[in-house]
N, C-alpha and C positions, 0 to 999 in steps of 0.2 A: 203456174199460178202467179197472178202480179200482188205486190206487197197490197195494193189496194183490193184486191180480194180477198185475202189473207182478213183484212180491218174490216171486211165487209162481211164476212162469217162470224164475229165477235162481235162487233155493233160497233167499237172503238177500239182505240188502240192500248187504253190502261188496258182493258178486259183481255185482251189479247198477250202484250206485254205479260200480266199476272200468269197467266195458265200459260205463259211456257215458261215462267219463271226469270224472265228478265225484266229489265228498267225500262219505263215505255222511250229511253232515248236512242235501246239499243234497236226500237223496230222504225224508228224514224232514219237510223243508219243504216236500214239496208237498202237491196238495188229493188230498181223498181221490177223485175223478174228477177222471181227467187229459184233459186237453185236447187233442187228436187230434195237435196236433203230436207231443205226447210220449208217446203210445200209439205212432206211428207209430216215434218214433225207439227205442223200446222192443224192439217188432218186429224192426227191421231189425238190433238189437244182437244179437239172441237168433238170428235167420236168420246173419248171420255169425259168432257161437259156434260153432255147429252144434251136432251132437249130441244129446240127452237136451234141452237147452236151446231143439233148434230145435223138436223134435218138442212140448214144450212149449205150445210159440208158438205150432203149428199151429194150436189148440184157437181162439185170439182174430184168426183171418185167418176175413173174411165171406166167406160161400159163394159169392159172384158174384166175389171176387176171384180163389177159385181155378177157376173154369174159365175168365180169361180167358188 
């Protein structure tokens, strides 16, 4: 997942920043491919949003995840 996807499951980067619980300067410092941890904890932010947000998400969850 690239940081600009990560922004593009949240709509912007405050909304994102917030629900992981960081400053929106710390998601403007990261690489532009993020690093699975932070792909994952991305995911799991946007699964417990729910909503417009989770359905979002769905789109970056690999197909062998969902049938298991």
């Amino acid at each position: 997942m690239t940081k600009a996807d990560a922004v593009k499951i949240f709509g912007d980067v405050a909304l994102l920043a917030t629900s992981l619980g960081l400053g929106r300067h710390a998601i403007y410092m990261w690489p532009d491919d993020l690093p699975q941890a932070s792909s994952d904890r991305v995911l799991g932010a946007a699964w417990k949003a729910g909503g417009d947000i989770a359905e979002r998400a769905r789109a970056f969850i690999q197909p062998e995840a969902q049938a298991a």
